[in-house]
C-alpha positions in Angstrom: 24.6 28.3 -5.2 21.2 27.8 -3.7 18.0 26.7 -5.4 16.6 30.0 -6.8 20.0 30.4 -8.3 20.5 27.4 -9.7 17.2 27.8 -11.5 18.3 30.9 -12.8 21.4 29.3 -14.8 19.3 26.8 -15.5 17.4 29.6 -17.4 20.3 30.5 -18.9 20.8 27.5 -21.1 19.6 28.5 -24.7 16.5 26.7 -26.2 16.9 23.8 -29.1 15.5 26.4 -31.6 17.9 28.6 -30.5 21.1 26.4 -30.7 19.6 25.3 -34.5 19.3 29.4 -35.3 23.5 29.7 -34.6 25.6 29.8 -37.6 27.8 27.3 -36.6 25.2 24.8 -36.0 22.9 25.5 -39.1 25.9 24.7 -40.5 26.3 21.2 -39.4 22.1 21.3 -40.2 23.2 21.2 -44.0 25.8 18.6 -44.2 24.4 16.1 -42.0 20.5 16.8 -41.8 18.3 18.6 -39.2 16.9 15.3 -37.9 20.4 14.3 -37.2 21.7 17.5 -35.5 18.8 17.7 -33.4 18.9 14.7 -31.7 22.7 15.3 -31.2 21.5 19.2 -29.5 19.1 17.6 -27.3 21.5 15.6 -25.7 24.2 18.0 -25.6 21.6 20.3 -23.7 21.5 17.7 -21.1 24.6 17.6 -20.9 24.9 21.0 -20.1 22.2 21.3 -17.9 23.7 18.2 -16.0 26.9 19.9 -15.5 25.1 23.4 -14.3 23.8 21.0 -11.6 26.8 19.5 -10.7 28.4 22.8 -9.7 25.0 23.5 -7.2 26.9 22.5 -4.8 29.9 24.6 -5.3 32.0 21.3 -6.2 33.2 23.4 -9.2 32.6 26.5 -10.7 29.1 27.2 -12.5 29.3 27.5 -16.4 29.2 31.6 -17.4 27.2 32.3 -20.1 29.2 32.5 -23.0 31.1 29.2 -21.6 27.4 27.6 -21.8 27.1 28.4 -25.6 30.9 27.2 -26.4 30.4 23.6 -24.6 27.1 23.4 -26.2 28.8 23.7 -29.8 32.0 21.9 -28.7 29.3 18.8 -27.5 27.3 18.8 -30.7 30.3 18.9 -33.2 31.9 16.3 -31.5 28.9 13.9 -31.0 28.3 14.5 -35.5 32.6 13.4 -35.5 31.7 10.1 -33.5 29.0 10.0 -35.8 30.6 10.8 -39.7 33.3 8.1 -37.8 30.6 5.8 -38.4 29.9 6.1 -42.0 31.7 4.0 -44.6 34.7 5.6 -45.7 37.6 5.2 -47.2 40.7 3.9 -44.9 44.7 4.0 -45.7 45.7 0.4 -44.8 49.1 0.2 -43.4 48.9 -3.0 -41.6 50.7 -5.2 -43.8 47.6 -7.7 -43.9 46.7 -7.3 -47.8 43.0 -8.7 -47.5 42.2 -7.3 -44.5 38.7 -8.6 -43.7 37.8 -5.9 -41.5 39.0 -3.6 -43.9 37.0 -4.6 -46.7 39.1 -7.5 -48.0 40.1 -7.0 -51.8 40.2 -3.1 -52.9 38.4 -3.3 -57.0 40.6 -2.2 -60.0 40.4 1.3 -61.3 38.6 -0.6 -64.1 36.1 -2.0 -61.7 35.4 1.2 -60.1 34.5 2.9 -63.1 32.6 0.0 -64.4 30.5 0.3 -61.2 30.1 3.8 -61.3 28.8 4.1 -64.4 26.5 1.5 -63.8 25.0 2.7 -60.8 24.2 5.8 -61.8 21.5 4.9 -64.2 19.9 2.4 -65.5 21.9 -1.2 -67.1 21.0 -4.3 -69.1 20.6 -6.2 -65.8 18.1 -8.6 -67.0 17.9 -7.6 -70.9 19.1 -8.8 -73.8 20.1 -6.1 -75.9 20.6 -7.8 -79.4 17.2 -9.3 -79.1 15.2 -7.3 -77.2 13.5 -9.5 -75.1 14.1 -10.0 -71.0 17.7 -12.1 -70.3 19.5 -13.4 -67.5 21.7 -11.3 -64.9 23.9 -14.4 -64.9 24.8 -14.2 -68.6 27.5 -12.1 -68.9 29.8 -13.6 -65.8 28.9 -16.7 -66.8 30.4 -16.6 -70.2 33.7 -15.1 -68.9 33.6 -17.6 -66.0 33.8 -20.1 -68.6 36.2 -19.3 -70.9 38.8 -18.2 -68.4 38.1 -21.3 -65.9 37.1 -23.8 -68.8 34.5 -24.7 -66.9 31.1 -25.8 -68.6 28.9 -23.5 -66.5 29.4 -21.2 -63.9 26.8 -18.7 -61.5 27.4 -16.3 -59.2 25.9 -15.7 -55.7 26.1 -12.9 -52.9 29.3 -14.7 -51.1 30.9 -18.5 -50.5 28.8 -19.4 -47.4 25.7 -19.3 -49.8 27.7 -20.8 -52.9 28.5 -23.6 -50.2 25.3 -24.0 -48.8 23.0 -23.8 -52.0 25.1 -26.3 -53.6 24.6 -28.5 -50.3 21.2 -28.1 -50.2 20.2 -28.5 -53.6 22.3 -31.8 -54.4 22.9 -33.6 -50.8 19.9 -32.8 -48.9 18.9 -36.0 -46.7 22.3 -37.3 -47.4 25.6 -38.3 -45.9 28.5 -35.7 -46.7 31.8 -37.0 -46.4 35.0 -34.5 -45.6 38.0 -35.0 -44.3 38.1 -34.7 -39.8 41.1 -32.0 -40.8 39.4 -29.8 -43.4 36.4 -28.9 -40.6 37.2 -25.1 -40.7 36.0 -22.3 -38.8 36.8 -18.9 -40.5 35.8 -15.4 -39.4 32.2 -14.5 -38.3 31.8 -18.3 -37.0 31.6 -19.4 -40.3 31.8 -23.5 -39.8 32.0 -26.3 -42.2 29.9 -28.8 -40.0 27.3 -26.0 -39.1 26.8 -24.8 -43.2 26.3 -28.8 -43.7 23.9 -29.7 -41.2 21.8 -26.0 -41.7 21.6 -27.3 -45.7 20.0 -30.3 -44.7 23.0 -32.4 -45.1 24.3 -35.4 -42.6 27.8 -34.4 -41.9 29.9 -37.9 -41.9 34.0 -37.0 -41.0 36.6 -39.7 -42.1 40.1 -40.0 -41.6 41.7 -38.2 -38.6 43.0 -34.2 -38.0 46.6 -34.7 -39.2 45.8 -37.6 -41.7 43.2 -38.9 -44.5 43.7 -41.6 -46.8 41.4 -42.4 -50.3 40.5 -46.0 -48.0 39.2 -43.8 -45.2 36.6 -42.2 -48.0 36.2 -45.6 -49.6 35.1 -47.5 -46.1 32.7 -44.7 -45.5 30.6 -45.0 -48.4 27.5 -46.2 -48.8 23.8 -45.9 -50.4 23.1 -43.1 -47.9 26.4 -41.6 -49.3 25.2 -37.8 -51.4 28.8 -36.1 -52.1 32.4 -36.1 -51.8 33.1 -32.7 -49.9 36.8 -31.6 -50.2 37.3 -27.9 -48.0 40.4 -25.7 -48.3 41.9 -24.9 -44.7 42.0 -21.0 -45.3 43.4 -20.1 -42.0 45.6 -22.4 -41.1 48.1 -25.1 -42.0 48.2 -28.6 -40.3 52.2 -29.6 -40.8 54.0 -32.5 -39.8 52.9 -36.2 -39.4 50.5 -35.4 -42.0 48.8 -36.4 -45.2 45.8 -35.2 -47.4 44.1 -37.2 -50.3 44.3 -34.7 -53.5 41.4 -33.8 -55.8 42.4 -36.1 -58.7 42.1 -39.0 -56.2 38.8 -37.6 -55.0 37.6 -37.1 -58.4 38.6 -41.0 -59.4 36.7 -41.9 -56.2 34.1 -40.2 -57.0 33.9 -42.1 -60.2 34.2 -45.2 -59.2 31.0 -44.8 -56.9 28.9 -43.1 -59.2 28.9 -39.7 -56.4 29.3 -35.7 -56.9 32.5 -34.7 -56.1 32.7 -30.8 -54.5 35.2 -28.8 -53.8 35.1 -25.7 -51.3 38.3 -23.6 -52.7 37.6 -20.8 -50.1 40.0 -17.9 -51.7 39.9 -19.2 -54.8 42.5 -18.2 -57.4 42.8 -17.8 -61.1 46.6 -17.2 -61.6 49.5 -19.7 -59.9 51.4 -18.3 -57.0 54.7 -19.1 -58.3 57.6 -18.2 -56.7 55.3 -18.1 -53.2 55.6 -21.0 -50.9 51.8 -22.0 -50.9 51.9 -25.5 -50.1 49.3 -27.4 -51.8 47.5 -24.3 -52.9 46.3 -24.3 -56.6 44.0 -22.6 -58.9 40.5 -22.9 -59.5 41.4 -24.2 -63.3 43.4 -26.8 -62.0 40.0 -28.5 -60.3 38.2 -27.5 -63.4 40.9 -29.8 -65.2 40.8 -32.5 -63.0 37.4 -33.7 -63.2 35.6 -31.3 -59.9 32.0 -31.8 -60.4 31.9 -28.5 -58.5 33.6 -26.0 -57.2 32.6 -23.1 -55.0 35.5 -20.1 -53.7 34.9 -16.4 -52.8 35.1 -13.2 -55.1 36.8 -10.8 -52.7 40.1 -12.6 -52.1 43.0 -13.9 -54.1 40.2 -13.0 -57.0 40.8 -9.7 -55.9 36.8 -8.5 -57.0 33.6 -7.6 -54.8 32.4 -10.0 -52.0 30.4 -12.8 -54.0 30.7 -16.4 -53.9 31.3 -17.9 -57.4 30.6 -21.5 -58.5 31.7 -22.8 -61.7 31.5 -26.9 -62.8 29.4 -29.5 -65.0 26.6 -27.4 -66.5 23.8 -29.4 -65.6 24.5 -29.1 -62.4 25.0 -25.5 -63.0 21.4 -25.1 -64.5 20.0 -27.1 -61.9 21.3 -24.4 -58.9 19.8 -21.5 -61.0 16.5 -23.0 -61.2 16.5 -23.9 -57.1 13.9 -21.9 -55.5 17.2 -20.3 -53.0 18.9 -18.6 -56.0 16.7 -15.9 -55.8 17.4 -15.9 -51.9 21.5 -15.7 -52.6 21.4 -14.0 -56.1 23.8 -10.8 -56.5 22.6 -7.1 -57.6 23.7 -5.0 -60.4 26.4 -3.7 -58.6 28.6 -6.9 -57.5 27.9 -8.5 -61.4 29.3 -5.0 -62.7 32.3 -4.7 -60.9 32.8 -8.5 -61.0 32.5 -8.6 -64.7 35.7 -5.8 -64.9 37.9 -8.3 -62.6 36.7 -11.0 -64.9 37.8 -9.4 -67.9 40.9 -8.0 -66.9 41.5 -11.8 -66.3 41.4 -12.9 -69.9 45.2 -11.7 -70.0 46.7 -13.3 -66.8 50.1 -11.2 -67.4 47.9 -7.9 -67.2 46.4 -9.4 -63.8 49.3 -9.2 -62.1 49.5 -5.2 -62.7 45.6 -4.5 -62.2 44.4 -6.1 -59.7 45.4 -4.4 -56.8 45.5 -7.7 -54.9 48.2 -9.7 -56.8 49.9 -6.3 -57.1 50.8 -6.1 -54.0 51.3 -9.7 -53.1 54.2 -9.9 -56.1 55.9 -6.8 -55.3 59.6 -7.1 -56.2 61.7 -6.0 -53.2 63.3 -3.1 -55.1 59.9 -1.5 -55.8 59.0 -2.1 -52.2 62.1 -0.8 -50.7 61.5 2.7 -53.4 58.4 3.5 -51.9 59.8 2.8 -48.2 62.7 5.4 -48.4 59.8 7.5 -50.0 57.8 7.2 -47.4 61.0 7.6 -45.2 62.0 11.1 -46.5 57.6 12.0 -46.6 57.4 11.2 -42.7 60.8 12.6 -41.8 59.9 16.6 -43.4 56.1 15.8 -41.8 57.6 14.9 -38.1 60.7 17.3 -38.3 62.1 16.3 -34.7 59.2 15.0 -33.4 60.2 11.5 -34.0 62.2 9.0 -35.0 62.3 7.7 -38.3 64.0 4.7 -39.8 63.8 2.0 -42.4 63.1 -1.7 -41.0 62.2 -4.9 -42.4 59.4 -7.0 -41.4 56.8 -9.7 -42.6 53.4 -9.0 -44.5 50.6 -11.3 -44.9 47.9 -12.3 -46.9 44.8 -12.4 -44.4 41.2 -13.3 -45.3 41.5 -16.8 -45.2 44.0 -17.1 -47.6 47.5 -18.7 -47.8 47.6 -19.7 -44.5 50.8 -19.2 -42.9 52.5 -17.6 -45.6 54.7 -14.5 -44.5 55.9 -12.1 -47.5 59.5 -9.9 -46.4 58.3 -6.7 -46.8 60.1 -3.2 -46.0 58.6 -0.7 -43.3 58.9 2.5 -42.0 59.1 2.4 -38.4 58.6 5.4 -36.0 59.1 6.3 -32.6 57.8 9.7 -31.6 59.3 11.5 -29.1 56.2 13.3 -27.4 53.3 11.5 -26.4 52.3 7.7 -26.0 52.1 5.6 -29.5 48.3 4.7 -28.3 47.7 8.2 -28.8 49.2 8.8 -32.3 47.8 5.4 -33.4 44.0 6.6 -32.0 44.8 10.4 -33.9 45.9 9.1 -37.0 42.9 6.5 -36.9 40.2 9.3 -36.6 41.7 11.8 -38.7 40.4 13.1 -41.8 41.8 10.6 -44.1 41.9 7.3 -41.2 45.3 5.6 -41.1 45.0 1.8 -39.2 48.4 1.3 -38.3 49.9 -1.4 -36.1 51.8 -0.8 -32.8 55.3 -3.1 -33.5 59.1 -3.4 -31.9 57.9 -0.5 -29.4 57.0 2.0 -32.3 54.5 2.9 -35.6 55.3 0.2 -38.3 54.3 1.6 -41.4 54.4 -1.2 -44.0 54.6 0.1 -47.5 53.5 -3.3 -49.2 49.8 -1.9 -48.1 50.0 1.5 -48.8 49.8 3.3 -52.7 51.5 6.4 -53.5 48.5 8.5 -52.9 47.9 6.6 -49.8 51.7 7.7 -48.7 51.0 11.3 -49.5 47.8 11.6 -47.3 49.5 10.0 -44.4 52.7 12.0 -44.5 49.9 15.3 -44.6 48.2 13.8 -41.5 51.3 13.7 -39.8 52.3 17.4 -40.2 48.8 18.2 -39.7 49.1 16.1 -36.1 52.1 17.8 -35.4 51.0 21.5 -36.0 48.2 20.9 -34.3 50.2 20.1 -30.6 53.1 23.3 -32.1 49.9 25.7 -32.0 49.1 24.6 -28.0 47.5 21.8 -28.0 48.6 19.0 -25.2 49.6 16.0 -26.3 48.0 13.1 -24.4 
């Protein structure tokens, strides 16, 4: 192809206006916005136009006209897919991992959901006091409920635990030495560390004991008048075991006493129900440090709370007034929509028993084995009419987990559905069933797909088994499998 006629296809290429005039592209206009679609047709013209030029040299053959229209379409359309992949959606989670951080951690009761739905689409009592009138305080409502189910004196809420942490730090140890044990210096996800949130809130970080072992007489030789708080930190990701031994709140709490100095607590997860019948070490609930004496404690809504991401902290009220009058509330306070959905986990709460069916978190994590071995033969017989002879389907057992920084180490039996297809590689069914219409993250385990059911509701079992046959018509109508 010389110049002049490289030109000429060159020509060829329609204009933007042209490409935004076709009906499947004014299509995409309405769903996803001119602005959008015509940054996504610019660069698909280029391209286009880059792939003209690359068969000037006859290295392959130039684009015909019609092709040019169809790879301009086929480039847009998938460009707005990479896009929509983008947006926040909701995901089947089939990984096993119940608080899956990068999932979203703790999926909100049905309760919640209409609570927060209703609430967001029009105005609420935010900061108004209904029965009198007169302006009142977003913290009211979770603050009562806080109380009574914690039996707490006082309680606030703020927009996760780093800042529950950090603004209780601030506000009562600033300038001062903050003791914590060398072995309860965490890291959690996002680089979250203990020793960086103490020094940031002004605070002089001063470790006792050793990694493996702390003693009451390692606080006790530590202390001194430049001494501002007692720090006690859950390890939420892992589990120090052996040669080991930890000094317990009570003990903290009598120290604490003794030399006239706030004790705090960082509970991380944070729970409001015992995990009986789970072997959770030294875990315990947030009314147990409520009963022991904790001056405060501090733990995360969107975990073993199973609520929205907040961090909560409940303790001695005037200590609890004092953080709501601290010029970095405001900085760390929550909007309508975390205190909504938050108050509907909260209220479930007032009947433990009920917890244990509605919030989705402790509903999965105290599955009896019979109920999770129903839905795995249902899910067995679902994939088995989907796949047809595709694959290989079968029944397995394997271990859950709790995730999100929260009973560390524990591993829950749990039946799974394991399959080995028979055509392509499992990268590429675990990459198609990840950007399909309703995404499926699934892991890659014993050489196959491990779908564990401990993760997965009903409707969550139906939509896969669909994306499967969908997959698999798909590759019977011609399409290769990769």
């Amino acid at each position: 192809m010389n110049q002049n006629m490289l030109q000429d296809r060159l020509r060829q290429v329609p204009s933007v206006n042209e490409i935004l005039a076709t009906e499947e592209v004014a299509a995409l206009v309405a769903i996803f916005g001119r602005a959008l679609v015509l940054d996504k047709v610019q660069l698909a013209l280029e391209a286009v136009k880059e792939k003209i030029r690359q068969g000037h040299g006859e290295q392959e053959p130039p684009l015909e006209e019609l092709e040019i229209q169809a790879f301009l379409n086929q480039k847009v359309f998938q460009m707005l897919e990479t896009e929509e992949m983008r947006r926040l959606k909701k995901v089947i989670n089939a990984t096993g991992i119940i608080l899956h951080t990068n999932l979203g951690r703790a999926p909100l009761p049905g309760k919640a959901v209409q609570h927060l739905m209703e609430t967001a689409g029009g105005y609420c009592n935010l900061e108004y006091d209904l029965a009198k009138g007169t302006r009142g305080s977003r913290q009211d409502q979770v603050e009562r409920l806080l109380a009574e189910i914690t039996g707490a004196e006082g309680a606030m809420v703020v927009n996760n635990n780093a800042a529950a942490v950090f603004l209780s730090l601030h506000a009562f140890a600033k300038d001062k030495e903050v003791l914590v044990s060398r072995g309860q210096l965490v890291e959690i996800g996002g680089s979250f560390r203990i020793p960086d949130i103490i020094t940031q809130s002004g605070c002089k970080l001063l470790e006792v004991g050793t990694t493996n072992k702390t003693k009451v007489s390692d606080y006790r030789e530590r202390i001194s008048s430049e001494t501002g708080m007692l720090l006690k930190v859950h390890t939420s990701n892992y589990v120090i075991s052996g040669f080991t031994q930890t000094v317990s709140i009570r003990e903290l709490v009598e120290l604490g006493k003794e030399n006239n100095l706030l004790v705090m607590e960082d509970l991380g997860s944070g729970s409001f129900v015992e995990m009986k019948g789970l072997e959770v070490g030294e875990e315990h609930s947030v009314q147990h440090s409520v009963s022991q004496g904790v001056h405060l404690i501090t733990f995360s809504g969107d975990k073993l709370l199973g609520g929205p991401q907040a961090g909560i902290i409940v303790g001695k009220k005037t200590l609890i007034e004092s953080l709501k009058k601290h010029p970095l509330a405001r900085v760390v306070r929550c909007d309508k929509l975390t205190l909504a959905s938050l108050q509907s986990v909260l209220e479930i709460y007032r009947n433990p028993k009920t917890a244990y069916q509605e919030i989705p978190v402790l509903e999965m994590l105290f599955q009896p084995q019979e109920a999770l071995m129903e839905k795995a033969r249902g899910l067995v017989a679902m994939m088995q009419v989907a796949m047809g002879d595709w694959a290989q389907v079968q029944l397995r057992t394997t271990k859950a987990e709790v995730g999100g920084g929260s009973l560390p180490g524990l591993l829950l039996d749990s039946p799974a559905v394991w399959m080995k297809p028979f055509y392509g590689t499992l990268h590429w069914w675990q990459e198609k069933l990840r950007n399909g219409k309703n995404p499926v993250v699934i892991p890659i385990q014993e050489d196959g797909l491990m779908f564990h059911v401990r993760t997965l509701t009903i409707e969550d079992m139906g939509l896969l088994a669909k994306a499967l046959k969908k997959l698999v018509q798909e590759e019977q109508n011609g399409k290769m499998v990769r």
